[in-house]
C-alpha positions, 0 to 999 in steps of 0.5 A, a space after each residue: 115353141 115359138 116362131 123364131 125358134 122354130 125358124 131356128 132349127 130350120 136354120 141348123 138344119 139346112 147349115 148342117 146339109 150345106 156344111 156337109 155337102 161342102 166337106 165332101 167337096 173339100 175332101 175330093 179336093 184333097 183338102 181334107 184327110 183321113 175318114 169323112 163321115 157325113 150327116 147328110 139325112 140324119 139331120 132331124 135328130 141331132 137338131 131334134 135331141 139338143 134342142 131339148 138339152 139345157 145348158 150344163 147337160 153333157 153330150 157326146 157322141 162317135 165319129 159322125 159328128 159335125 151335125 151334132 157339134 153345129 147342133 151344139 153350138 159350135 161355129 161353121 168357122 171352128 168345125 171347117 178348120 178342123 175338117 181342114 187341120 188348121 189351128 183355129 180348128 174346135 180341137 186346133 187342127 189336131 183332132 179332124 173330122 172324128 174329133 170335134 169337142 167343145 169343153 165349154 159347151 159341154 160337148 166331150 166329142 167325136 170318138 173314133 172307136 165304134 162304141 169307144 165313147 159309152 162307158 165315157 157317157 157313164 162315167 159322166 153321168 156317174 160323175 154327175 150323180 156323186 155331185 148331187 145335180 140333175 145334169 142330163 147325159 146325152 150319149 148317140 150312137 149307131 146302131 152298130 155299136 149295140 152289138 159289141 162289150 162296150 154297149 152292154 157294159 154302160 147301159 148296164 151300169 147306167 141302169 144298176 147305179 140309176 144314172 141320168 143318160 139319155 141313150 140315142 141310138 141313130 139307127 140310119 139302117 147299116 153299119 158301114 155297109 151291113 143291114 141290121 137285121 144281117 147284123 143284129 138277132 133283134 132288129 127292133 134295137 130298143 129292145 135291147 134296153 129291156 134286158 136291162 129293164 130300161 124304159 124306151 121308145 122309138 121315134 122317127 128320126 126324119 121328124 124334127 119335131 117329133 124327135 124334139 118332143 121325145 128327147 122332152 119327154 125322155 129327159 123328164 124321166 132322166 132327171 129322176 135317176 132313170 136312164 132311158 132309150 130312145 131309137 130314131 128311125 133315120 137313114 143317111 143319104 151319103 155312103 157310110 164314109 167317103 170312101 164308101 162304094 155302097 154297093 150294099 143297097 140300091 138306088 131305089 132305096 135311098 130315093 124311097 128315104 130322100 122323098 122323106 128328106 126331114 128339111 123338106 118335111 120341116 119346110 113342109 110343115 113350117 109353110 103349112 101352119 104359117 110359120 114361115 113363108 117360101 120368102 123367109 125360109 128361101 132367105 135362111 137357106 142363103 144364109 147358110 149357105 154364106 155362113 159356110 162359105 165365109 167359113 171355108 174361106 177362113 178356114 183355108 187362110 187360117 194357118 197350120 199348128 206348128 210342130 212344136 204343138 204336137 204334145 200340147 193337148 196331151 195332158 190337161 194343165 
């Protein structure tokens, strides 16, 4: 990789921490409704896997996705809209925070369901399959949702049809407010991928290069027809959800995990080699953090869908 792209992923990182920081905010301000889930701590493997991506391959993921979607390209502008309901939103202020998509980036969403979205990951690759292309199916997940029907049925069916789909499984520890091994009979989540004799790995998902590199390999292997399972070891430095009193875990714990902060690391490593120095990457921080507040700025004077938009986006025309 080169130094400026480098220095952009750098970029998307600390933009996905502030953007994040600021919808919570937002949210105590009452100006955004329902569910907030936020990004902050898992930041390395959004940026990590989409890096790696090339342009037609799909992406979609569940709820805690605002990371993933400025990953894909997606404006502060857009995501900040639609956290606020407003109608220059990404899903024009009727999706939320759950439901950000992009068609024409290929990124599908943000589904609310726990799970809901991995049959969708399967159809897409199957659809992909019937096309004759090497188009890449990029499906995230909590670990989570590898307990429940719909986790067993795609990955299965990705496996007896040969399916291009990269499974990412954002393993930050907890669902919701349960531990995995409470939860789960193997804790080791990539496991469960070879009851399917699907190839897997697992990679330390507070490490954006590190998680580049795996997402590389694994897609070399996707493009064949063979689905593959990577587990990112993260964890998420905020509650579940906004509402989340995490009385589950301790304070010692999530300091233990911050001193492993993946932008402090990347910064880290990027003074280290010389890539870049405290001047330059002190000068991307303050451009993010512009480019947010310009986008909440747009947000909250860009208008509401009006009423009669209700049933627009219903059915495709």
């Amino acid at each position: 990789m080169d130094r400026q792209e480098l220095i952009r992923l750098y970029y998307q990182m600390v933009l996905i921490r502030r953007l994040e920081e600021r919808s919570a905010e937002l949210y105590q301000q009452d100006k955004i409704g329902g569910f907030l889930h936020l990004y902050i701590g898992q930041e390395a493997v959004g940026v990590g896997v989409v890096s790696a991506r090339r342009p037609q391959d799909h992406v979609i993921t569940a709820y805690r996705d605002h990371g993933i979607a400025i990953a894909c390209g997606l404006t502060a502008e857009e995501v900040i809209a639609e956290l606020l309901g407003k109608e220059t939103g990404c899903s024009k202020g009727m999706g939320g925070s759950m439901h950000l998509a992009d068609v024409d980036k290929r990124f599908w969403g943000g589904y609310a369901i726990v799970g809901g979205h991995l049959p969708l990951a399967t159809g897409l690759a199957l659809a992909e399959k019937y096309r004759g292309t090497d188009t890449a199916t990029i499906c995230f997940f909590g670990d989570g949702s590898t307990n429940i029907g719909y986790f067993h049925e795609a990955l299965n069916l990705s496996k007896v049809w040969d399916l291009a789909v990269l499974w990412v499984c954002e393993n930050n520890q907890y669902g919701m407010g349960t531990a995995v091994e409470r939860a789960s009979a193997v804790s080791e989540i990539r496991r469960k991928a070879e009851g399917y004799g699907m190839a897997n790995a697992q990679v330390d998902g507070m490490d954006v290069l590190a998680v580049r590199q795996a997402t590389l390999e694994a897609l070399e292997r996707v493009r064949q027809g063979e689905p593959f399972f990577l587990e990112a070891m993260t964890y998420r430095f905020r509650g579940h959800s906004m509402g989340d009193p995490e009385r589950y875990r301790t304070g010692e714990e999530v300091r233990k995990w911050q001193e492993g902060d993946p932008i402090g690391r990347f910064y880290d490593h990027l003074l280290k080699e010389k890539i870049a120095d405290q001047a330059a990457l002190e000068a991307e921080e303050a451009r993010a953090e512009k480019e947010v507040e310009q986008a909440v700025r747009f947000a909250e004077a860009s208008p509401d869908p009006s009423p009669e938009q209700v049933y627009d986006l219903v059915y495709v025309k």
